[in-house]
C-alpha positions as CSV (number, residue, x, y, z in Angstrom):
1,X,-224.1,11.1,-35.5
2,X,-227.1,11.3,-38.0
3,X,-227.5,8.7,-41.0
4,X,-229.4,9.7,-44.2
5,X,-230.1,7.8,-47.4
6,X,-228.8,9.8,-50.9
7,X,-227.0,9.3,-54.1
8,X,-223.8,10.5,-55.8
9,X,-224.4,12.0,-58.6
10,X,-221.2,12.2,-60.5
11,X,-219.6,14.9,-58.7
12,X,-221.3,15.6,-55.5
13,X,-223.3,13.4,-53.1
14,X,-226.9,14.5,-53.1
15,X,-228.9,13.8,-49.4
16,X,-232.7,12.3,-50.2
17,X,-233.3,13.6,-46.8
18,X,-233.6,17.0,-45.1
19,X,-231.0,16.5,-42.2
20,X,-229.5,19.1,-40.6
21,X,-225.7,19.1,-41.5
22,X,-223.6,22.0,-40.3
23,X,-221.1,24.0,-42.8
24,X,-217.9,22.0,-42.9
25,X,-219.3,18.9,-40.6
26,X,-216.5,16.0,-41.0
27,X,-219.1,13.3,-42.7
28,X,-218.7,9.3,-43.5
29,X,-219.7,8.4,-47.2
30,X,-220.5,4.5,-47.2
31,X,-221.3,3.2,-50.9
32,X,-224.2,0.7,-51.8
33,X,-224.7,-1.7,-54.6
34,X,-228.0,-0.2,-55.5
35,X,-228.9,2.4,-57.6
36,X,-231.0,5.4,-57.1
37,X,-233.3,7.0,-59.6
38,X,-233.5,10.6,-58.4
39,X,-236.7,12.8,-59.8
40,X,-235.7,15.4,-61.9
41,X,-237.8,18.4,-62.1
42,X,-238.0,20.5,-65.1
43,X,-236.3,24.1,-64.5
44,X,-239.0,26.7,-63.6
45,X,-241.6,24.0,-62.1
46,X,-243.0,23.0,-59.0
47,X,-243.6,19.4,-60.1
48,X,-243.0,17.1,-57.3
49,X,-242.9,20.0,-55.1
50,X,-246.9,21.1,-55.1
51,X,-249.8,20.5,-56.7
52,X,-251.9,22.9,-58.5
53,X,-255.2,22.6,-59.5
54,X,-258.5,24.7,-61.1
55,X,-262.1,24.7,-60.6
56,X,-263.9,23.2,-63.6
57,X,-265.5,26.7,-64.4
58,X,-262.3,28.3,-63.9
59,X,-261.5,31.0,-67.3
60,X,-258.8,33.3,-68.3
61,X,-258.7,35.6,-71.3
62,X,-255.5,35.6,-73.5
63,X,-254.9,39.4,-72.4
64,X,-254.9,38.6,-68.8
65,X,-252.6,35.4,-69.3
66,X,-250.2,38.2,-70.6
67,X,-250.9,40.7,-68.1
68,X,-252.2,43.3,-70.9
């Protein structure tokens, strides 16, 4: 039996974990009293996910940016 912490999101319960669960494994949902703030990520982004970053010298032309 594995345990992992997560929050319910309205309709679904969401795992804060990566646990392997198996399609259509019989699980046991036990409620808290606290709340959860789960990170949201803006669609399209990798915030939270990776980080990105550019040497201080680093230069792009608008035509490039465009892929003209």
């Amino acid at each position: 039996m594995a345990a992992v912490q997560g929050y319910f999101n309205g309709t679904v319960c969401v795992p804060l974990e990566k646990e392997s669960f198996f399609l259509n494994q019989k699980v046991m949902i036990t409620g808290l009293d606290e709340k959860v703030t789960p990170k949201v990520r803006r669609l399209g982004t990798l915030e939270g996910k990776a980080e990105v970053s550019f040497k201080e010298d680093w230069e792009i032309s608008d035509e490039e940016l465009i892929g003209e």
